[in-house]
C-alpha positions in Angstrom: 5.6 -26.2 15.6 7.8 -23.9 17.6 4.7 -21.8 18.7 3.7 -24.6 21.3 7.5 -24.2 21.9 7.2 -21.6 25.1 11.3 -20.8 24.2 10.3 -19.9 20.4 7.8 -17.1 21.0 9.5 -15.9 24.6 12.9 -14.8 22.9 15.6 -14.4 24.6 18.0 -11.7 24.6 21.6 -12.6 22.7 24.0 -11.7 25.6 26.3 -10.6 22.3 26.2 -8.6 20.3 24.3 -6.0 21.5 21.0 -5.8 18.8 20.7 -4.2 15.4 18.1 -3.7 14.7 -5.9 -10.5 0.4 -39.2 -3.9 -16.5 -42.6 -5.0 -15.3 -43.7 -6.2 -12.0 -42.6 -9.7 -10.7 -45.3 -12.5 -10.6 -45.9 -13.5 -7.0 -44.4 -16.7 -6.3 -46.7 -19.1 -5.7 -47.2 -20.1 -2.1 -45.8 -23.8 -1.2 -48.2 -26.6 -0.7 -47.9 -28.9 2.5 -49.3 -28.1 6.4 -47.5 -26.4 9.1 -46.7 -29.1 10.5 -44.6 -30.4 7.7 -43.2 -27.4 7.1 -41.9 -27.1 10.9 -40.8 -30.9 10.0 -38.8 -29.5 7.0 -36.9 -26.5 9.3 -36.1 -29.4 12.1 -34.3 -31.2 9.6 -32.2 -28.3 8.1 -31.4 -27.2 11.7 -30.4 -30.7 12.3 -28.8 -31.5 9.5 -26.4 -28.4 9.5 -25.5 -29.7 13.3 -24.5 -32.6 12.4 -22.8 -32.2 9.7 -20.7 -29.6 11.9 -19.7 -33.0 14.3 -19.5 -35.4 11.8 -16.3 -33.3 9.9 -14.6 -32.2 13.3 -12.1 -34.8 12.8 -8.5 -35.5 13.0 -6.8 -36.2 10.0 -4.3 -38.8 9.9 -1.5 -39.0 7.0 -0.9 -42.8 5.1 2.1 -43.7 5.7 3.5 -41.3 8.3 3.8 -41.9 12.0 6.3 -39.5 13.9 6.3 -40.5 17.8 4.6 -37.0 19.1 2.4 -36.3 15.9 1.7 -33.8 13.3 1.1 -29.9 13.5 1.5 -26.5 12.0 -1.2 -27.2 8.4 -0.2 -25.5 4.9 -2.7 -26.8 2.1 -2.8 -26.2 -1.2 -4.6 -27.7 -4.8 -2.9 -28.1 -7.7 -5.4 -26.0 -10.3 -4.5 -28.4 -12.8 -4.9 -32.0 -11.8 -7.0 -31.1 -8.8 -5.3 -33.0 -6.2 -4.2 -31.8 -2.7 -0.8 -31.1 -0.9 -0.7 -31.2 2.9 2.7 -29.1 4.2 3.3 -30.1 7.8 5.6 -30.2 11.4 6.0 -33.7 12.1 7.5 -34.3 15.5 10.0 -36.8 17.2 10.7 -36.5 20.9 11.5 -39.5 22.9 11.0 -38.6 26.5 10.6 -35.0 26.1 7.5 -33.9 24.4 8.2 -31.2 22.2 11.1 -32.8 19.9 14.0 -32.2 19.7 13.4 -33.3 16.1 10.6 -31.1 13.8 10.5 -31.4 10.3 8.4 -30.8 6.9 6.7 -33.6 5.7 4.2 -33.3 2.6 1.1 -35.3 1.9 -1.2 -35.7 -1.1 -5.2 -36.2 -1.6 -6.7 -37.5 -4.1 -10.4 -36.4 -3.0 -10.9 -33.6 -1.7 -9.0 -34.0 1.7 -10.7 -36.5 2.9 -7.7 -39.0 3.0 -4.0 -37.9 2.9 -1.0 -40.1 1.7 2.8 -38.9 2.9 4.6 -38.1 0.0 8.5 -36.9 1.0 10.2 -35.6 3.6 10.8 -31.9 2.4 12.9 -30.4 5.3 14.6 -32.7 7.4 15.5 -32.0 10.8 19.2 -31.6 10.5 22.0 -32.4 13.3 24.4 -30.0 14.0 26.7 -28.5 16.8 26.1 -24.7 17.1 28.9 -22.4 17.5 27.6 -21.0 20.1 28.0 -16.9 20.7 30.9 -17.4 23.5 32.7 -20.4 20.5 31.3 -23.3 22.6 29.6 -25.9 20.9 26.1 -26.9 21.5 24.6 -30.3 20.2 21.1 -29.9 18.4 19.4 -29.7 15.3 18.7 -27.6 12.7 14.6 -28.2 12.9 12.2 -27.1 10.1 9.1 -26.0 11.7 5.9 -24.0 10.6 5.8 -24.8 7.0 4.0 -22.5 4.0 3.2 -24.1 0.8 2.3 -22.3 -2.3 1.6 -22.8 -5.6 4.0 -20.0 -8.0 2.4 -20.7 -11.7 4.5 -18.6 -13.9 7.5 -19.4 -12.0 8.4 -22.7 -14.5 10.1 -25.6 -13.2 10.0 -24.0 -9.6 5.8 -24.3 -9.7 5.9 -25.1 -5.8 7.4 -22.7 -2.7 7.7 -24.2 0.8 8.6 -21.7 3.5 9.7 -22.7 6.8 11.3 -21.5 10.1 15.3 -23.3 10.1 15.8 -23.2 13.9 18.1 -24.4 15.7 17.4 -26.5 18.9 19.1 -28.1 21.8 19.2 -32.2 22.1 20.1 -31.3 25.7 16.5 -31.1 27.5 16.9 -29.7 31.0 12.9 -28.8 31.3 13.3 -25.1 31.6 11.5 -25.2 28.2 14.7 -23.2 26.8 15.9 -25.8 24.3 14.8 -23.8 21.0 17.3 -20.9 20.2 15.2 -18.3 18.0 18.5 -16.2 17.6 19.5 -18.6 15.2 16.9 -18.8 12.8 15.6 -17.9 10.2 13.2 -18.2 7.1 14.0 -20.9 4.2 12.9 -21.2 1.0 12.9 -24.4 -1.0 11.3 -24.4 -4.7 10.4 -27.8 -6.9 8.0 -28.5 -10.2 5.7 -30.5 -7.7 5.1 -30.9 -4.3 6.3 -35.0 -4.1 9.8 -33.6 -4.9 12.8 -33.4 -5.8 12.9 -30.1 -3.4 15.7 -28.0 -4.4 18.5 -26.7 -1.9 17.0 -24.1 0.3 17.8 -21.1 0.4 18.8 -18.6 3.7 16.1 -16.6 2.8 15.0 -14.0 5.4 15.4 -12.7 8.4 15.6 -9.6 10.8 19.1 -8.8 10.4 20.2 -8.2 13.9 19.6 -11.8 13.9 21.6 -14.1 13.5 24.6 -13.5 14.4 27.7 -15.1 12.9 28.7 -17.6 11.6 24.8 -17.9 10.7 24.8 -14.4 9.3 24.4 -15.0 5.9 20.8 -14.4 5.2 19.7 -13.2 2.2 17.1 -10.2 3.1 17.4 -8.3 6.2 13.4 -7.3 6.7 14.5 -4.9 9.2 15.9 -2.7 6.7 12.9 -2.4 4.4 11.0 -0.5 6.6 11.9 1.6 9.7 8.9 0.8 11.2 10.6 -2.9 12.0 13.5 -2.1 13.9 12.7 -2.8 17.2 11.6 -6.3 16.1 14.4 -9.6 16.2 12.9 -12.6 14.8 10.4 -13.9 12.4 8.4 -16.6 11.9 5.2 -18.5 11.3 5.1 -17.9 7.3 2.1 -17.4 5.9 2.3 -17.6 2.2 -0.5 -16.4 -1.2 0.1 -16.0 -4.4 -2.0 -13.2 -6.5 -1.7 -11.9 -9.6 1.8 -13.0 -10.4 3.2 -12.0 -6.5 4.1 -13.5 -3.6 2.3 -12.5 -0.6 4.0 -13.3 3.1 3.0 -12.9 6.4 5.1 -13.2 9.4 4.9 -13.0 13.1 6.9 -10.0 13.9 8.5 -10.9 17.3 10.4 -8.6 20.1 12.4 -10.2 22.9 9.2 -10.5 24.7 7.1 -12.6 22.2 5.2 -11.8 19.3 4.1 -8.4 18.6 2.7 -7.6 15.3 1.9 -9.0 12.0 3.7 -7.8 9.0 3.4 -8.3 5.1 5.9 -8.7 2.8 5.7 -9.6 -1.0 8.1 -10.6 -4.0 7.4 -10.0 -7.7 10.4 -11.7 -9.1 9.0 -15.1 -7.5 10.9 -15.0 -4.2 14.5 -13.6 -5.5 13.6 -10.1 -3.3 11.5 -8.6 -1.2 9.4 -5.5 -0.6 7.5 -4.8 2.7 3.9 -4.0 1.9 2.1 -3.3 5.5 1.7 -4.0 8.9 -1.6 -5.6 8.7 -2.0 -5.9 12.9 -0.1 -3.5 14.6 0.1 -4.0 18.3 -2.3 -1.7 18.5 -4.9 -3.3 16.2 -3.9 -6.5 18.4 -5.2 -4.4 21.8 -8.1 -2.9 20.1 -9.3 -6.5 18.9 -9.0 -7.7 22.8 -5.7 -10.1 22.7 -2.6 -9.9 23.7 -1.0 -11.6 21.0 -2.0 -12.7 17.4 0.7 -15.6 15.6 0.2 -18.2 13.2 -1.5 -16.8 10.4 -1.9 -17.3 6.8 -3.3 -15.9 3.9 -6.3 -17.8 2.2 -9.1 -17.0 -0.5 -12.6 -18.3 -1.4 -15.3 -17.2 -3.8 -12.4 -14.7 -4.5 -11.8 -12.9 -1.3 -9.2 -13.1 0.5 -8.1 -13.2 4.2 -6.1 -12.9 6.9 -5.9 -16.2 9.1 -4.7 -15.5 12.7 -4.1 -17.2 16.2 -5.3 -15.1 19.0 -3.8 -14.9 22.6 -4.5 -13.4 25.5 -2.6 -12.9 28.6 -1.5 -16.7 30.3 -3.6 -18.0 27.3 -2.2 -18.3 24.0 -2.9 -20.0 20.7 -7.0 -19.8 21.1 -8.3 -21.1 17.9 -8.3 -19.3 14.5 -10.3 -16.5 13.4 -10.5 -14.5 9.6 -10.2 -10.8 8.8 -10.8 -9.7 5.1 -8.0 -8.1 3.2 -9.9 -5.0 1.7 -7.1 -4.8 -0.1 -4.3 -7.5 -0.4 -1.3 -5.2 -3.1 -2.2 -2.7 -0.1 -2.1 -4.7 3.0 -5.4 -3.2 4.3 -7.7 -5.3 6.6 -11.6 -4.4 6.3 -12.0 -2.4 9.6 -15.3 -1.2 11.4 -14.8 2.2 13.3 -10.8 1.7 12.9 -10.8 -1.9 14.0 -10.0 -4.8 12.2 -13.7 -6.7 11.6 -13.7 -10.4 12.5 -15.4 -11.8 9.7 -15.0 -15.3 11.6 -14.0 -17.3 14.6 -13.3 -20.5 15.2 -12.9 -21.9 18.8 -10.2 -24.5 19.4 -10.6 -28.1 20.0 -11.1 -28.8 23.7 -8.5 -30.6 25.5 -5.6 -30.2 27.9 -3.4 -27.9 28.3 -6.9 -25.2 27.9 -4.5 -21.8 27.9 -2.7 -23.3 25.1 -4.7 -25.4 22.7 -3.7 -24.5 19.2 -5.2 -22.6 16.3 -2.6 -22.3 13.4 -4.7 -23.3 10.7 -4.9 -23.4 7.2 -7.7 -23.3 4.5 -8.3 -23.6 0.6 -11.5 -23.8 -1.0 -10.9 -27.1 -3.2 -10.1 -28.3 0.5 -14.0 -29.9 0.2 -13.8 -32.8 2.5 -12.3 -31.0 5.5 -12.8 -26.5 5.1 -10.7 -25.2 7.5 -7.9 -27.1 9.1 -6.9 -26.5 13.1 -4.0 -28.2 15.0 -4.4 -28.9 18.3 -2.3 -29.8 21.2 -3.5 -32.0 23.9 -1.4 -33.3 26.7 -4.0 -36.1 27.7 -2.7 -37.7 24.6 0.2 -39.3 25.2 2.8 -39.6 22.7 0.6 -38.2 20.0 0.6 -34.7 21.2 0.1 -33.1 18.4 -3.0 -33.4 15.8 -4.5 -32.0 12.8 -8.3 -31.7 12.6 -11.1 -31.2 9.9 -13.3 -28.9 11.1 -15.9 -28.4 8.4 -15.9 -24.7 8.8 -16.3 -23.2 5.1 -15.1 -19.1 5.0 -17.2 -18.2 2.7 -19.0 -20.9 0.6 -21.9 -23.1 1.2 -20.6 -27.0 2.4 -20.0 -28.8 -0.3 -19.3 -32.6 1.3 -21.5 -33.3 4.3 -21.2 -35.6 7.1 -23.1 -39.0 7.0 -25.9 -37.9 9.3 -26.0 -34.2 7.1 -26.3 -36.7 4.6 -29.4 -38.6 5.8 -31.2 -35.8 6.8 -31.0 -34.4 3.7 -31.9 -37.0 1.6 -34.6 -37.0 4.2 -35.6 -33.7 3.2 -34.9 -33.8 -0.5 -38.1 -36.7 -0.3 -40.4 -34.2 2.0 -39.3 -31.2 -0.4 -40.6 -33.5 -3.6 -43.5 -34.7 -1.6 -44.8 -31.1 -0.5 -43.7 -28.8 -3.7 -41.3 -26.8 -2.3 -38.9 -27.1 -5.2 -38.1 -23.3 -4.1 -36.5 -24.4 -1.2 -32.8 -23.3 -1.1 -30.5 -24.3 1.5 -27.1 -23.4 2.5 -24.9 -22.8 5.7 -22.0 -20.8 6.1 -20.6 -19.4 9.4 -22.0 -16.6 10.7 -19.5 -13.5 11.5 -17.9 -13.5 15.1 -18.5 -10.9 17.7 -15.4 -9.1 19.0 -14.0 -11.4 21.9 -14.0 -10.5 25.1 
């Protein structure tokens, strides 16, 4: 949530203390019966049918049960392999007058189909009310807000199945509209682990940070990240967890963020299920982030389907920031690598964001899992024009690697439509499928 927070990505510097820093021949198939003209009929409808299937699913998703004043952002889903159903992590938002909180917390949601309806099942992080001690002793009156949630499923990990990340932030109540109210200096990463998503959640855990950051009394992190690598010293915060399991690890990318906003992606892991960490790679240097034609990448995650895996991302560029989503294969995830062409990272996809006001600043943190069937890929967006409900979570039908597996009413009637020409005409050879077509490099 704190990424449409201006304050959480523009960090400012701590006046004290200074900084520390995934044989034979074949017979010729036999040519289909039916005219031209039937078979032009037959391409119509695939062309047609693929459109509006891609309209039909573009559609916000709303949670059973759940109604927070200013609505619901920041997507994590994940399936249980087991009983099949669906877990929806999420920054649900309260503000009153101002627009962007003061009070953002982690909700979870269920599905019993797919994703194609969602039912709030606990509140998993509250927003906590506090008064900071402040770096000069004063007190400040705010909350402790749980923002940008990661959900991930930890099999061999028993009793402690399920891991929900998040950013524990601390933010003003006071809102003076210099869009200063979140603090990033005092944050950090939580973890919280339970048998299923619906809870109980345990206690979470202080779990990571930079080092430098925070300072005391809020010093008592767990892992300084900084001090895995010298490669990270120059950077302050963390945030926007992006969480995969493989192969018995825990995979976790982070927006890597100096005092001037985000500046690279980095990837950490944990083989003893989240007890300590290793860092693995820098999968988008700023460099890389240059190269690809941004500014800025935040907000990503790691996802899979038909067993590859990628990197999720939120491009910016100069004045414009959270632009939709787009998808870079791991070529290797224990590694860190990203498939590159001629050095650069290769866009396997890109998905634009949802149109709506504010346009330099739409959204784009989404989430994916292929058992996700009623919705593919999931994109917030924020939209001003909306008042209260800022803040929304969309289907958006868009499948990273695998054909669609639920269309849209009208998908549907065109292709029953076709399925009657096919059976008429004899072309039982007649495969179809539709997946998205790799991006070119943005401009």
């Amino acid at each position: 949530m704190q990424e449409n927070h201006p304050p959480s990505h523009r960090v400012p510097e701590p006046p004290t203390p200074p900084q520390r820093p995934r044989g034979g021949r074949r017979a010729p198939r036999r040519a289909a019966d039916g005219t031209a003209a039937t078979r032009a009929l037959l391409i119509a409808l695939i062309v047609l049918a693929g459109v509006a299937r891609a309209d039909a699913q573009t559609t916000p998703i709303s949670v059973l049960g759940d109604s927070p004043s200013n609505g619901i952002f920041d997507p994590s889903v994940e399936y249980d392999p087991v009983s099949g159903r669906g877990w929806l992590a999420y920054s649900a938002v309260f503000g009153g007058f101002s627009p962007f909180g003061p009070n953002v917390e982690t909700h979870i949601a269920s599905s019993p189909d797919g994703g194609a309806s969602w039912q709030l099942e606990t509140v998993a992080a509250p927003s906590i009310p506090d008064q900071l001690v402040n770096f000069d002793g004063g007190l400040v009156d705010g909350f402790w807000n749980a923002e940008v949630p990661s959900l991930a499923y930890d099999p061999t990990d028993p009793g402690k199945e399920w891991k929900l990340f998040v950013h524990r932030i601390f933010r003003r109540a006071e809102d003076d509209f210099t869009q200063d109210q979140n603090l990033p200096g005092y944050s950090w990463i939580g973890m919280r682990t339970a048998a299923t998503p619906s809870g109980p959640w345990s206690a979470e855990r202080a779990l990571l940070s930079s080092g430098p950051l925070p300072i005391a009394p809020y010093d008592q992190v767990e892992v300084a990240i900084n001090e895995l690598d010298p490669s990270l010293s120059e950077l302050i915060v963390y945030s926007e967890p992006g969480a995969h399991v493989a192969g018995g690890t825990i995979y976790l990318s982070l927006t890597g963020l100096r005092v001037s906003g985000p500046d690279r992606i980095v990837l950490l892991a944990s083989d003893d299920h989240g007890d300590s960490w290793r860092y693995v790679s820098t999968p988008l240097s700023p460099a890389d982030i240059v190269a690809l034609g941004y500014s800025e990448v935040d907000g990503t995650a790691i996802v899979s389907d038909a067993g590859r895996v990628f990197l999720l991302g939120t491009p910016g560029t100069d004045g414009s920031i959270h632009q939709g989503t787009f998808a870079i294969e791991f070529s290797s995830l224990e590694t860190g690598l990203l498939a590159r062409s001629g050095g650069i990272p290769k866009l396997h996809l890109s998905v634009p964001p949802q149109p709506g006001e504010p346009a330099n600043r739409r959204g784009g943190q989404a989430d994916y899992h292929e058992a996700n069937l009623a919705g593919g890929l999931i994109q917030p967006a924020l939209q001003l024009d909306d008042w209260p409900v800022f803040f929304t979570i969309s289907n958006t039908g868009v499948d990273l690697v695998a054909a669609p597996s639920v269309p849209g009413p009208a998908a549907l009637a065109g292709g029953s439509l076709l399925a009657i020409l096919v059976s008429t005409t004899g072309m039982l050879g007649l495969r179809i499928r539709t997946r998205p077509e790799e991006s070119h490099r943005p401009r």
